[in-house]
N, C-alpha and C positions, 0 to 999 in steps of 0.2 A: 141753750136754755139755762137760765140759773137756779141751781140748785141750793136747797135750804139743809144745811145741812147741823149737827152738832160740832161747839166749837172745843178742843182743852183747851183752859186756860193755860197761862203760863204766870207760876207764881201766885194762881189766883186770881189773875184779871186774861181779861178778855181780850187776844192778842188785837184788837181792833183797836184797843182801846190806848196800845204801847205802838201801835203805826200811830195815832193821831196824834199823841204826844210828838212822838220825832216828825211829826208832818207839820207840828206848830212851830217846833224848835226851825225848824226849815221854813217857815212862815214869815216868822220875827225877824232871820238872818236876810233873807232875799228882801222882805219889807224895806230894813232897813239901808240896806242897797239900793233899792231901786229911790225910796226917797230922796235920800243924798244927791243921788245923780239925775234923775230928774227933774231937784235942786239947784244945779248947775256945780255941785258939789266934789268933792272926790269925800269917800270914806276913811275915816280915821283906826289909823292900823296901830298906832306906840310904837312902842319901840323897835318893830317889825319892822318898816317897812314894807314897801311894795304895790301895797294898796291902791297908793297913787298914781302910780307907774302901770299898774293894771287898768285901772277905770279910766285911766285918759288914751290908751293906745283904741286902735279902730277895730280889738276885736272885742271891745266891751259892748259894743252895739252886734245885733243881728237887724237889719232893713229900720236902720236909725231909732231904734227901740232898747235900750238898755238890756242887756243880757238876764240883770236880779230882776225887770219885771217879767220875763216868761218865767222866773223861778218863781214868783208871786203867785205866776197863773197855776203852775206844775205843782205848788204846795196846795193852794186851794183846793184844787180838783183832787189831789190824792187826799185830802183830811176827809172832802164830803165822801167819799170812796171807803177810808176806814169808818167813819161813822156811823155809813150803813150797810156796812158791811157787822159792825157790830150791833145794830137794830135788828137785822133783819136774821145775820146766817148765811145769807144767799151766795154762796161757794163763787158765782164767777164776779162780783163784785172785788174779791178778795185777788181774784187772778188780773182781773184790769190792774190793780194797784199794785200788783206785783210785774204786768209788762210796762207801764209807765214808769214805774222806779227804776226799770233795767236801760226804758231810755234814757231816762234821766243818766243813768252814773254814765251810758255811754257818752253822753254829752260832757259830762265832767270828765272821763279821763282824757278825750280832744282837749278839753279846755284846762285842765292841769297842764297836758302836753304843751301849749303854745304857750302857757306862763313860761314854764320853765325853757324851751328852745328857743322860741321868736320873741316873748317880749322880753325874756332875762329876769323875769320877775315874780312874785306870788304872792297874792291876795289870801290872807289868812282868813279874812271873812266866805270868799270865794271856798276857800278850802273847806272853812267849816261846813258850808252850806251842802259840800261833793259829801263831806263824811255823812252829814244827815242823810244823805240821801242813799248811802251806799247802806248804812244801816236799815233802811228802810227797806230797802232791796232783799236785804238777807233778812230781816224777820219772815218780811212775806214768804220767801222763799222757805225758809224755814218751816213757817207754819201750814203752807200748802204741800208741803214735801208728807209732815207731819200729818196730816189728814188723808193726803193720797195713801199713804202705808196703812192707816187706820182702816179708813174704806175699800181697801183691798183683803187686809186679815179679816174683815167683817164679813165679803164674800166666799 
């Protein structure tokens, strides 16, 4: 059952409101990934490297699907998840976006792991996209850890 519960802010705002940021920053990155390559593109790294060396090997596709569109879909569904999660209160809203962020980085430290062993390479953008996400992981965390302690000195 979800519960409604009171939130602290952090800083003053409403940790809801600091997952949907880093849920957009992760939005924009996976976006523009998935565009490019479903473009017929490769993403532009600078003076990096690697970029392209990533999006062209066979584990940028999961089932001929570009990898940044399920990050498309993984960002979308966690912003509408922070959003109301910040509407509303409702405690398990805030726990969904905190187990889907922890698949998420699962999925990124696999796919860190195969840049760096099996292709030899690493997508900066791909990179950024893991950081957003790991950050995202540990607010939630954070802030449910912070609530669960609250809600137990309260009993």
């Amino acid at each position: 059952m979800l519960r409604r519960e009171s939130v602290r802010p952090i800083l003053g705002i409403h940790p809801g409101l600091i997952l949907a940021l880093l849920d957009l920053i992760g939005l924009a990155i996976a976006g523009y990934l998935a565009v490019v390559e479903l473009g017929g593109g490769v993403p532009v790294c600078g003076p990096l490297r690697g970029c392209e060396t990533v999006a062209q090997s066979e584990y940028s596709r999961i089932a001929g699907v570009p990898v940044a569109v399920y990050g498309v879909g993984l960002s979308l569904t966690l912003l509408t998840l922070a959003l109301a999660w910040w509407k509303t209160n409702f405690r398990g809203l805030l726990l969904l976006h905190y187990g889907l962020s922890l698949g998420g980085v699962i999925f990124e430290i696999y796919f860190l792991y195969v840049q760096i062993a099996v292709i030899r390479a690493v997508c900066v953008w791909c990179t950024s996209y893991g950081l957003s996400l790991v950050l995202r992981f540990v607010v939630a965390l954070v802030v449910w850890l912070r609530q669960t302690r609250g809600a137990d000195a309260a009993t």
